[in-house]
Every structure is written in C-alpha cells, then in structure tokens.
BAMAR-327046 format. One record per residue (C-alpha): residue number from 1; residue in three letters; z, x, y. Coordinates in Angstrom, 3 decimals. Layout:
# residues N
ATOM, NUM, ala, Z, X, Y
...
***
This chain:
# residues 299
ATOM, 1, unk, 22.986, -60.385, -15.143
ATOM, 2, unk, 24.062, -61.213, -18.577
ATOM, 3, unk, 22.201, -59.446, -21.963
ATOM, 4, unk, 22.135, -62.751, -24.440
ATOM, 5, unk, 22.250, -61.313, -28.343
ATOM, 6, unk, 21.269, -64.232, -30.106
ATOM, 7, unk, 21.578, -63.158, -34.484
ATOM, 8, unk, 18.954, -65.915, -36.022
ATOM, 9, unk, 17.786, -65.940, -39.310
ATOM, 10, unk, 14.858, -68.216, -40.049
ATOM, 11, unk, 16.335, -71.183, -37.727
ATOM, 12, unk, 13.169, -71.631, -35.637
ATOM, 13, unk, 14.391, -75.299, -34.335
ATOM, 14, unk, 17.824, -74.656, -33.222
ATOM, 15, unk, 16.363, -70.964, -31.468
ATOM, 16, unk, 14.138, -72.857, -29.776
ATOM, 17, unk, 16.341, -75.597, -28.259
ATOM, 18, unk, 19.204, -72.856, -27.483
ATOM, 19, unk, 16.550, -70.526, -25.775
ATOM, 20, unk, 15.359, -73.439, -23.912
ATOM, 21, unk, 18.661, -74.427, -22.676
ATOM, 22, unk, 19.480, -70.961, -21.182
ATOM, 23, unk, 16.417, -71.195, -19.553
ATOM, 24, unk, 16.603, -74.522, -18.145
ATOM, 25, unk, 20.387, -74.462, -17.465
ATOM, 26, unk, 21.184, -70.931, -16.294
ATOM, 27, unk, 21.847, -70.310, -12.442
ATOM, 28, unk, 20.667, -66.749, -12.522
ATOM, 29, unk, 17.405, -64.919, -14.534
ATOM, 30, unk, 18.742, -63.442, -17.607
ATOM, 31, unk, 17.675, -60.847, -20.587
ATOM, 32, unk, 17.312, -62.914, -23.779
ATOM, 33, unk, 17.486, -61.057, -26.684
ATOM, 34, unk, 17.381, -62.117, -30.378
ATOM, 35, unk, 17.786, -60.319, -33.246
ATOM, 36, unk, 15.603, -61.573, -36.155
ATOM, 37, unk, 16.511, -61.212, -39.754
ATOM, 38, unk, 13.595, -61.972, -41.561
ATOM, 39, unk, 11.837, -64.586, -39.518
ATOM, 40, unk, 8.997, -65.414, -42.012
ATOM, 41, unk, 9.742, -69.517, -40.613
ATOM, 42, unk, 7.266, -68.902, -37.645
ATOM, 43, unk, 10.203, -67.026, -35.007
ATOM, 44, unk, 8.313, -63.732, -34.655
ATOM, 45, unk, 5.478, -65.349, -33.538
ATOM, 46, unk, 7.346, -68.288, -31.433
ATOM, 47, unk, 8.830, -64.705, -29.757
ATOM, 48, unk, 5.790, -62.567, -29.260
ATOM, 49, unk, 4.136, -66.000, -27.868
ATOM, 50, unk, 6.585, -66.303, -25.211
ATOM, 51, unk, 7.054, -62.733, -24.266
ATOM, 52, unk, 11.065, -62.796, -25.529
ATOM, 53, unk, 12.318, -59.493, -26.336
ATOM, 54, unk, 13.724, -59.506, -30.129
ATOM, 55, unk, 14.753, -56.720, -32.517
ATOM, 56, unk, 14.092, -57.435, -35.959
ATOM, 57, unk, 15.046, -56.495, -39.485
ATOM, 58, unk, 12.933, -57.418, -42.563
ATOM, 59, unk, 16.464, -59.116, -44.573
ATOM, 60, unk, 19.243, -60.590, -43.593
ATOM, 61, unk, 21.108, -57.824, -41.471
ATOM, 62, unk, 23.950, -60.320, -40.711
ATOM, 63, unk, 25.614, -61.227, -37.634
ATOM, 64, unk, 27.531, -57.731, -36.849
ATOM, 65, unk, 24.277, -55.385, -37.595
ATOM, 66, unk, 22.096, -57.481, -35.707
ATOM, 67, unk, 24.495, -57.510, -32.881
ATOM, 68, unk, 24.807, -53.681, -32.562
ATOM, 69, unk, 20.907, -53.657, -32.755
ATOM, 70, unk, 19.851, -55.917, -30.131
ATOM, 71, unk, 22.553, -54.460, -27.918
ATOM, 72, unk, 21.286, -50.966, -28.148
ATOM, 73, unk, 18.342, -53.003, -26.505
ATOM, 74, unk, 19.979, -54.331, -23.769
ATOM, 75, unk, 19.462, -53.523, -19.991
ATOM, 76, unk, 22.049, -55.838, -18.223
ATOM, 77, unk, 25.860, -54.710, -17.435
ATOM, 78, unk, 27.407, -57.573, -19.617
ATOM, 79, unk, 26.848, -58.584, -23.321
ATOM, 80, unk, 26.808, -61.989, -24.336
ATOM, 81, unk, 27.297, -62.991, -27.926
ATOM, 82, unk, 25.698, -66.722, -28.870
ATOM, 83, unk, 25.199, -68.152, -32.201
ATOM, 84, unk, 21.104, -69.508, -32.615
ATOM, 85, unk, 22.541, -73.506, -32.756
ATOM, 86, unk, 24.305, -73.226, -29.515
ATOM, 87, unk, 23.058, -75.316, -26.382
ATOM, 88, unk, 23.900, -73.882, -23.132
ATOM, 89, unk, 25.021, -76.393, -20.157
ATOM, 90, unk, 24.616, -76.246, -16.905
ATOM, 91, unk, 25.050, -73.377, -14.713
ATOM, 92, unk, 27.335, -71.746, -17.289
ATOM, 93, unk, 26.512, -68.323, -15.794
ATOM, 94, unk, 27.463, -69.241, -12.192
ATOM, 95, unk, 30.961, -70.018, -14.122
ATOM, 96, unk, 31.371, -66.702, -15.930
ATOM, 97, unk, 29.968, -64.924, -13.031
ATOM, 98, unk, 32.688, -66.435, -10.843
ATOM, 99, unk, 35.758, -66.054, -13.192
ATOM, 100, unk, 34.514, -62.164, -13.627
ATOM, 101, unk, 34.211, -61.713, -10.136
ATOM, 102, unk, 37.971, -62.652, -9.914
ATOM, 103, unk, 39.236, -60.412, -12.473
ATOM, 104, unk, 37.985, -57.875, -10.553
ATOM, 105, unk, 37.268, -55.404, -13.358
ATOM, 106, unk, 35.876, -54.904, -17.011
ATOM, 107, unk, 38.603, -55.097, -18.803
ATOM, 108, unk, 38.268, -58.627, -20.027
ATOM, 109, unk, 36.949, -60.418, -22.987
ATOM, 110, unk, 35.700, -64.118, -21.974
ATOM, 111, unk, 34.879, -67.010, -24.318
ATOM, 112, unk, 33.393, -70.247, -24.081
ATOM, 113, unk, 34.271, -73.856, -25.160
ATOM, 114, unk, 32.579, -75.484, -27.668
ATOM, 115, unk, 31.610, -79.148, -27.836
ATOM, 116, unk, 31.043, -81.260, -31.321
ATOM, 117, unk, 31.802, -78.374, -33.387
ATOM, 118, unk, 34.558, -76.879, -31.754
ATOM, 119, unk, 36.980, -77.712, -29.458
ATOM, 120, unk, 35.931, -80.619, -27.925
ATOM, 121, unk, 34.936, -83.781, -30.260
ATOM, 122, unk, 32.187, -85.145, -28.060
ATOM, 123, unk, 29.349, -85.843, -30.674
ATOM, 124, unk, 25.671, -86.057, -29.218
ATOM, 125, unk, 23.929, -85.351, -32.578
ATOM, 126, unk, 24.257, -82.671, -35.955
ATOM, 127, unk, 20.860, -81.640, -36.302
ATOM, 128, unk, 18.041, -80.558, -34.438
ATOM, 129, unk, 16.299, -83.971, -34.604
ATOM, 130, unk, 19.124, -85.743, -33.808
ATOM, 131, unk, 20.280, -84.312, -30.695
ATOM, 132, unk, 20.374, -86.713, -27.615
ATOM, 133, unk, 20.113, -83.723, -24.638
ATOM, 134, unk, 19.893, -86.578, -22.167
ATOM, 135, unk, 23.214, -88.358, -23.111
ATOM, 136, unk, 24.813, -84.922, -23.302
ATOM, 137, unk, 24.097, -83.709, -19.396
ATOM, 138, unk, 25.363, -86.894, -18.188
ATOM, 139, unk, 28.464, -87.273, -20.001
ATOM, 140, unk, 29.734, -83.230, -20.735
ATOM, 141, unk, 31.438, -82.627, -18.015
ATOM, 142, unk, 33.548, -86.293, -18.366
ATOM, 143, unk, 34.797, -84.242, -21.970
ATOM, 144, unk, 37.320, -81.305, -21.397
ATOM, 145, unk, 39.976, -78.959, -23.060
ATOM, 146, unk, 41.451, -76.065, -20.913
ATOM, 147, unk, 41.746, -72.916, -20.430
ATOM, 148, unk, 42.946, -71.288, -23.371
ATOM, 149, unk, 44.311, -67.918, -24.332
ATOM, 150, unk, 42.791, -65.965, -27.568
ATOM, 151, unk, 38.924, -67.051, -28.165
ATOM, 152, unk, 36.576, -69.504, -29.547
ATOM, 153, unk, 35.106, -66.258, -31.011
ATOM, 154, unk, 31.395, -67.489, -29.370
ATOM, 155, unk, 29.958, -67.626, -26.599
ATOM, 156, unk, 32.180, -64.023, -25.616
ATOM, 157, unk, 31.143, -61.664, -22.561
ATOM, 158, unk, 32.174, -57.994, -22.518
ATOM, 159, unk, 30.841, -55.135, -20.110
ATOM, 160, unk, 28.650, -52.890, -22.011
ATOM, 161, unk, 30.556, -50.292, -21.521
ATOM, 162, unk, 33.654, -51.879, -23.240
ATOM, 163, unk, 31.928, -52.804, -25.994
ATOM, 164, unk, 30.180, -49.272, -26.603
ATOM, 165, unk, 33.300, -47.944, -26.300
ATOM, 166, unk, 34.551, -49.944, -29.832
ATOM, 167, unk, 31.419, -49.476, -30.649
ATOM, 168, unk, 30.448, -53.186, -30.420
ATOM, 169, unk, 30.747, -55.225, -34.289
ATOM, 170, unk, 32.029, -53.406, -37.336
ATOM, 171, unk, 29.126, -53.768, -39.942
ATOM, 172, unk, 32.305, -53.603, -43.178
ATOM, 173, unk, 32.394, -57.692, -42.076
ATOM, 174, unk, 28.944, -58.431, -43.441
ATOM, 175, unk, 27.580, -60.910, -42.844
ATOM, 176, unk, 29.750, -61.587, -40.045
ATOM, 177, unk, 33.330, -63.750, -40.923
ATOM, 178, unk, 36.047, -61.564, -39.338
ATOM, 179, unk, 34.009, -59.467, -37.382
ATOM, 180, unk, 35.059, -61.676, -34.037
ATOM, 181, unk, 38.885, -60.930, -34.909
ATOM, 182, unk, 38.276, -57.459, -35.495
ATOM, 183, unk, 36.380, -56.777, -32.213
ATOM, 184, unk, 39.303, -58.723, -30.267
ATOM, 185, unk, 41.541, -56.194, -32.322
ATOM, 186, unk, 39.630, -53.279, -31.566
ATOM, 187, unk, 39.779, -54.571, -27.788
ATOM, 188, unk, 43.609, -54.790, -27.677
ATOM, 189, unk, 44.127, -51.526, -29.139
ATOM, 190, unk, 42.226, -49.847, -26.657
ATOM, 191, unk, 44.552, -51.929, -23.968
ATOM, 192, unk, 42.267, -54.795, -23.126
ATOM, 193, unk, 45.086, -57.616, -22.298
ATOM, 194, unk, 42.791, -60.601, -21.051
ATOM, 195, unk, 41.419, -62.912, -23.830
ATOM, 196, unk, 40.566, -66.203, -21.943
ATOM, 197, unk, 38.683, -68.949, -23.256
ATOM, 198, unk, 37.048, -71.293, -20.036
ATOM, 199, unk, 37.210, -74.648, -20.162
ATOM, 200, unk, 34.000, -74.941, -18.210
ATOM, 201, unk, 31.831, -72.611, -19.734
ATOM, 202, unk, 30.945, -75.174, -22.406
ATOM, 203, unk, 28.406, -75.045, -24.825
ATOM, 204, unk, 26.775, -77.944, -27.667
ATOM, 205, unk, 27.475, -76.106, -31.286
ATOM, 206, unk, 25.287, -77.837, -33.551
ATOM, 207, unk, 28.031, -75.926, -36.482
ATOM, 208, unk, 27.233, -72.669, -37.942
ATOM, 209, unk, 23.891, -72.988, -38.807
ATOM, 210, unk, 23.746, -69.475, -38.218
ATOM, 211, unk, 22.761, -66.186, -40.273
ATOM, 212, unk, 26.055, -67.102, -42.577
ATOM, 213, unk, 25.084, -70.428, -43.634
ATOM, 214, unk, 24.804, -70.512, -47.211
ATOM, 215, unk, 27.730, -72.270, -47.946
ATOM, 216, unk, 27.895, -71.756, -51.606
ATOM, 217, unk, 27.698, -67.953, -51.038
ATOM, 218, unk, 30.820, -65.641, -51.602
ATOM, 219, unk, 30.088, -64.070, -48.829
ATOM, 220, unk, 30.238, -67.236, -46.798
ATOM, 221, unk, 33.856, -69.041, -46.573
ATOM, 222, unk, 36.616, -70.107, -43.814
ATOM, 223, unk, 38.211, -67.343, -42.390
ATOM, 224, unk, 41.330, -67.868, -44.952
ATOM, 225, unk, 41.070, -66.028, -48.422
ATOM, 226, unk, 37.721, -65.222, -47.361
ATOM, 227, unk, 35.915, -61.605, -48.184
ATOM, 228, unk, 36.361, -60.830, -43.951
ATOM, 229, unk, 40.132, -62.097, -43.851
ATOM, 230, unk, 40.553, -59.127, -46.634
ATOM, 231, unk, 39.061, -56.459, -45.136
ATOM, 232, unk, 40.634, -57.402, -41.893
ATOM, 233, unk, 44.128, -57.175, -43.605
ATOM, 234, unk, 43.212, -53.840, -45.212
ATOM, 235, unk, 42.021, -52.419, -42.155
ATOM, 236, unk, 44.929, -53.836, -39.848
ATOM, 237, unk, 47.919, -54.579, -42.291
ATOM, 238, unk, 47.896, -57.928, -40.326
ATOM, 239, unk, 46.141, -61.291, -41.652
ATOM, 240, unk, 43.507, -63.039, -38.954
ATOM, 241, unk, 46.607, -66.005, -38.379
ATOM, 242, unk, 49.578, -63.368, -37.325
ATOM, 243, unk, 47.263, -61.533, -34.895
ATOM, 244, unk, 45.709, -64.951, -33.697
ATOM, 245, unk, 49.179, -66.701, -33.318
ATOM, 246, unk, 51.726, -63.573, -32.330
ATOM, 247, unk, 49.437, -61.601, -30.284
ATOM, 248, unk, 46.256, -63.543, -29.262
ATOM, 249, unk, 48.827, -66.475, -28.713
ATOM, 250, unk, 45.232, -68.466, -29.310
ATOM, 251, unk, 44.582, -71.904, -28.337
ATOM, 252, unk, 47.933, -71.760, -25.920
ATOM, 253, unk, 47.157, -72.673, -22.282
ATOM, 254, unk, 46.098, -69.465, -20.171
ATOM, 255, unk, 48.636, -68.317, -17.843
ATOM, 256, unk, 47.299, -64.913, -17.120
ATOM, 257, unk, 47.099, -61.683, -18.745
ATOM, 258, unk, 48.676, -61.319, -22.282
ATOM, 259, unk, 52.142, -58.875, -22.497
ATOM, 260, unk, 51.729, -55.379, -24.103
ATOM, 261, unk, 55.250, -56.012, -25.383
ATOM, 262, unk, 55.269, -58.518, -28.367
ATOM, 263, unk, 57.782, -61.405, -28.207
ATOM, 264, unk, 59.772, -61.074, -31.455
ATOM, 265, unk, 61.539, -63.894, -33.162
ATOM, 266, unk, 62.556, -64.808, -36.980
ATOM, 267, unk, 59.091, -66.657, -37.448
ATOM, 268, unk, 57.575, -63.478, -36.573
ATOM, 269, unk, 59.491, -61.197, -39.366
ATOM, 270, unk, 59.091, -63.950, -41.122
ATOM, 271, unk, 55.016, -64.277, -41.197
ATOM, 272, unk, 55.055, -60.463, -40.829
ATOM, 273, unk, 56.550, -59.990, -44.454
ATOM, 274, unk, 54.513, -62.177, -45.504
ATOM, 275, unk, 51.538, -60.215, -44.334
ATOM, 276, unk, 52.818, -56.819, -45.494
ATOM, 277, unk, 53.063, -58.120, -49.187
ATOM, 278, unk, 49.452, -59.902, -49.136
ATOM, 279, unk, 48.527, -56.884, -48.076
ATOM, 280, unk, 50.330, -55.531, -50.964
ATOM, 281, unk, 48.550, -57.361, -53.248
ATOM, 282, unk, 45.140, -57.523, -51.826
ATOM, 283, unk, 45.386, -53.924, -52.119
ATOM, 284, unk, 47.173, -52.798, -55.433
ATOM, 285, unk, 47.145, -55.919, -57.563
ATOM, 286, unk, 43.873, -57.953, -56.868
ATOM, 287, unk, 42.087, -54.319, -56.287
ATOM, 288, unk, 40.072, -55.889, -53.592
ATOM, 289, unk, 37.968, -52.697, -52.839
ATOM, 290, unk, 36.208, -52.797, -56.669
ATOM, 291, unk, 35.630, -56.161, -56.267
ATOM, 292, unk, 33.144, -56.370, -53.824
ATOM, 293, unk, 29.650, -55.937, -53.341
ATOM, 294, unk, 28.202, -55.876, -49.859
ATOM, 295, unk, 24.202, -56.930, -50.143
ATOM, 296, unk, 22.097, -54.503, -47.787
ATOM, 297, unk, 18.516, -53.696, -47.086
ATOM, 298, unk, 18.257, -52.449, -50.965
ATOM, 299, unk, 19.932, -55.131, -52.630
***
C-alpha cells in the first residue's frame, strides 16, 4: 500500500531497528525503499542480504535528492517519508489507511506523531543500544498528544501523484532543513487544504540521527537563521514561522480542513513586515546568494 523512502547515510543500527519495526508492526505488506548515501558502514550489503530494494548514491545526496530518487522507484499509490532512526508502532498503517479512506480523496498531506524526540516526552532510550522496545509497546499507547493541524514534517503520506505533481523535494534545501516547509508550501499553492498530524500514528524518534547530522556543519542548524530558513524566505518572501503559524496554523488542534481565505489581524501585519524586511536584508544587505556553497557529487 504505502512506498516507505527511508534517506540513510551510514546509520546501519538505527536502519536496521526502523526496518524491523515496519516489518514487525505494519498491518499490511509494504514497499520499503531506502536511499543510501554512501553506505560504506556495511548497509549495502545488510540490503542486498535481505532482498530490500534501495537506490544509492556514492556521497551524501541529502535528504531531498535521495527522496526524489527512491521515489522515482516506487510502485505503490502513496509515498511515505521516514527518517532512518524512526521506530514504527503498531499497526500504524491500518491508522493512515483508515483516516485516508475517510478523506475520501488525494488531496491530503498526513503526518505522524513523534515520541521522545518530538511531540510526546515519553523516553524509552537515545541510542540504538539503549532502546527498551519491550517497555515501549506496553506503555505507547498510555502517552498521547492530538490531532494537530500543520505537520511534524516526518512520518508524511502523499499520493504519488500529488507529489509528482510538485515534483516531490526541492534539491536548493540541501541537505534537507526546509525542504519539509517548502513541500507543504508547494502543496498549498497548488490548493491542497488538509495538513493533519494523527495522534495515533506514532512513531519512536531516536532525534535526527539522520543524513543531516553533523551538528557542527553550516549546513546543519535549527530551522531559524539556518541556510534552509533563507532560501525558503527568498523563494517565498515568507519566513518558515509566518507560514507555520498564519497559514499552517501548526500544532493547533485539527478541526478540519484549513480556510483558503487567511484570517488577518495586527499580529499578522505585524510578523508580515517583519518578514518582508528580513527578506530585505537576506537579500540586498547580507547578499545571501554569494554566500553559499552547496557541496554536490564534485565537491
């Protein structure tokens, strides 16, 4: 049913135990596909072993390029997005597959809820080593947040259709910081108006140990005064917070589709000014654009 695009780079461990977990805890048979930058730790064979389909790169495409890869790959009507230290619960498909069956249609972009490193403080472990599986089945469900509008950013679902039609992750947000905000931009602007985040599709996030995870990078910051929240503003004219709080209206409960017709108020002029001379400045004074240096497959 679903097409799982899992980006990994050299993170053997935490692909192993969030491979294992779909295939332990799904309801339904599924096409699990990772996309391997590099993989020199042992994961291209750990892959061929098991008979997993992969798509690889020989560096570190980052999150968006491996994305569009892998889903090029795909066979299934939906795409699902996972980060390589996610664990999946229980019968999270039977969930999604239930919530999309009442929408009706394919204009939708779902998200899960994440537990430890995300919404839901409920720790069971940080590392690989550490993790106590057993104490998380028993107690997960016992740990909840709500249905939320906006997104968690992962786990997301889209038809493959909708995201061809965007053309799935834009590759500018290397190596992947912005490039969730973007899509959901991307979505609204071609008049996608459900952004729901499910309380019970949860899944363990170990935290960003992920293709991004070289902390002392440039590359790799918070979304705020980061490389991706600048090249979101240039693109949009909007920073990552306005379109999160004013249009997303993320981490509000979900009471059904969002309005096409923005709410206006003084905080909004307010924060909107504020965006327009960021952008401003971003633009003419810092001279963003000559200040960066994107690494690719010849750097």
């Amino acid at each position: 049913m679903f097409s799982i695009i899992i980006p990994t780079l050299n993170n053997l461990k935490y692909l192993k135990i969030c491979i294992k977990s779909i295939k332990k805890n799904s309801f339904y048979e599924h096409e699990i596909i990772p996309h391997v930058n590099i993989g020199d730790d042992g994961t291209l064979d750990y892959l061929k072993d098991n008979n997993i389909k992969y798509t690889y790169t020989n560096f570190n495409a980052g999150i968006c390029k491996g994305m569009n890869i892998a889903a090029q790959s795909s066979s299934h009507d939906y795409i699902l997005y996972a980060h390589d230290d996610f664990y999946f619960c229980p019968d999270w498909d039977e969930i999604l597959k239930k919530e999309i069956n009442l929408i009706g249609h394919n204009n939708f972009y779902l998200s899960g809820t994440m537990v430890h490193n995300g919404q839901i403080n409920f720790d069971c472990g940080d590392t690989a080593e550490s993790f106590n599986e057993k104490k998380f089945l028993e107690e997960y469900k016992n740990h909840n947040f709500y249905d939320f509008q906006g997104s968690t950013w992962a786990p997301h679902v889209v038809h493959k259709d909708i995201w061809n039609s965007v053309g799935g992750f834009s590759e500018e947000f290397y190596p992947g910081t912005g490039s969730d905000p973007d899509l959901n931009m991307k979505l609204w602007k071609k008049g996608i108006r459900i952004f729901k985040g499910i309380n019970d599709f949860k899944v363990y996030h170990f935290g960003s140990v992920v293709t991004r995870r070289k902390h002392k990078s440039p590359y790799i910051k918070t979304e705020t005064g980061n490389l991706g929240s600048k090249i979101f503003l240039l693109k949009w004219g909007l920073s990552i917070t306005f379109f999160k709080k004013f249009i997303l209206k993320s981490d509000t409960v979900y009471n059904g589709e969002l309005p096409s017709k923005i709410s206006y108020s003084l905080s909004y002029f307010i924060d909107l000014i504020k965006c327009k001379i960021n952008y401003f400045y971003v633009k003419y004074i810092y001279n963003f654009k000559n200040k960066i240096n994107i690494p690719n497959e010849n750097s």
